[in-house]
N, C-alpha and C positions, 0 to 999 in steps of 0.2 A: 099848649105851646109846641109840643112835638107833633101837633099835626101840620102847623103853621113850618116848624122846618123840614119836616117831607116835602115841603111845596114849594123849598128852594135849594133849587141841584146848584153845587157848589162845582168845581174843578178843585183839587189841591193846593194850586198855584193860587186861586182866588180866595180858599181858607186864608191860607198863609199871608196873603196883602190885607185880606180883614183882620186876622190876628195881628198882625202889626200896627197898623193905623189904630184900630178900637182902643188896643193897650189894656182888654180886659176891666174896665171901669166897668161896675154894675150900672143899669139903668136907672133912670130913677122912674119910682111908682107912682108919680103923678097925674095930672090928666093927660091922656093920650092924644096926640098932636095929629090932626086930620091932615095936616099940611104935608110936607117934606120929610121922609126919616133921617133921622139923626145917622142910621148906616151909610145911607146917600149923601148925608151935608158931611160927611166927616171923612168919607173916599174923594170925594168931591173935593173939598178942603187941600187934605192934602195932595193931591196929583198937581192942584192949581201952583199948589208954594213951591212945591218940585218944580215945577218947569220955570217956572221964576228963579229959584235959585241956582239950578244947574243949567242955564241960558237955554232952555225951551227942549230938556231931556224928558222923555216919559219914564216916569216914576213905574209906570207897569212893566216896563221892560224888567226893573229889576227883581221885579217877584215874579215873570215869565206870564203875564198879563196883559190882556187888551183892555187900556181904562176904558174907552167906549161899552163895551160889553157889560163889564161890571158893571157899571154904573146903571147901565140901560136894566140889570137886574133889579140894583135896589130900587131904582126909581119906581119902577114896578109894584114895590112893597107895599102891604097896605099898612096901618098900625102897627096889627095884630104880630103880624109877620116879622116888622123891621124891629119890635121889643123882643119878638121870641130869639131874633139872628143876633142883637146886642146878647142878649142873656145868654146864649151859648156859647159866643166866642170868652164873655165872663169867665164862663166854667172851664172852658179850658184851660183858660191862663190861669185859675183858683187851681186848678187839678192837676196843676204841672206837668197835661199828656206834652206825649212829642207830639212834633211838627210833622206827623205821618197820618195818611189817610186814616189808620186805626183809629191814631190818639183826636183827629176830629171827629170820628164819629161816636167816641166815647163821650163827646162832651153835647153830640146830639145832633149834631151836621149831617146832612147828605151830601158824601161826595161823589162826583161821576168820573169817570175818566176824559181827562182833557186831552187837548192837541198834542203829537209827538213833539219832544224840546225842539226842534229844530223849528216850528210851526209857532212856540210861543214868542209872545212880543208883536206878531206884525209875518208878512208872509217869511217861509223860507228862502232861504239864500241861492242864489245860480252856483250849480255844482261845477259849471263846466269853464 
């Protein structure tokens, strides 16, 4: 499984909207679903109710997120991959880390450095 998460570079910002959405629920160890992952139907999922409920708000803004991007990650995912990212973000919320780069990578995430704040959500703003 930690080879499987080497092979998905997170941002901080996108730990943090999977930590939230997953809500740390272990996997379950049943037969593995060749289809859609469970990380993608359930970012997926919620972005969709978001915009529904807050009259067409993206939900990425508030974790400093491009849902396109994300998404386009997990969708990506194969199995192997989208049980090892469910099982980690598990562990973090089991292991009480913080919400900081450290404390995801304790619980087995890669994270990279993302776009400057002003860049997240969507482009920057006119300074002038």
């Amino acid at each position: 499984m930690a080879a499987e998460l080497r092979r998905i570079p997170l941002t901080h910002a996108e730990a943090s909207c999977l930590a939230g959405i997953l809500k740390g629920h272990r996997p379950r160890r049943g037969p593995i679903s060749a289809s859609i992952g469970v990380c993608y139907a359930e970012c997926d999922q919620a972005f969709r109710l978001a915009q529904e409920v807050t009259d067409q708000a993206l939900a990425g803004k508030w974790w400093g997120v491009s849902e396109e991007v994300l998404l386009s990650k997990l969708r990506r995912l194969g199995p192997a991959a989208d049980l090892a990212l469910e099982d980690a973000i598990a562990r973090w919320h089991d292991g009480h880390f913080e919400a900081t780069t450290e404390g995801f990578e304790r619980a087995g995430l890669r994270i990279i450095p993302g776009p400057p704040a002003d860049h997240r959500g969507g482009p920057a703003q006119d300074q002038g």
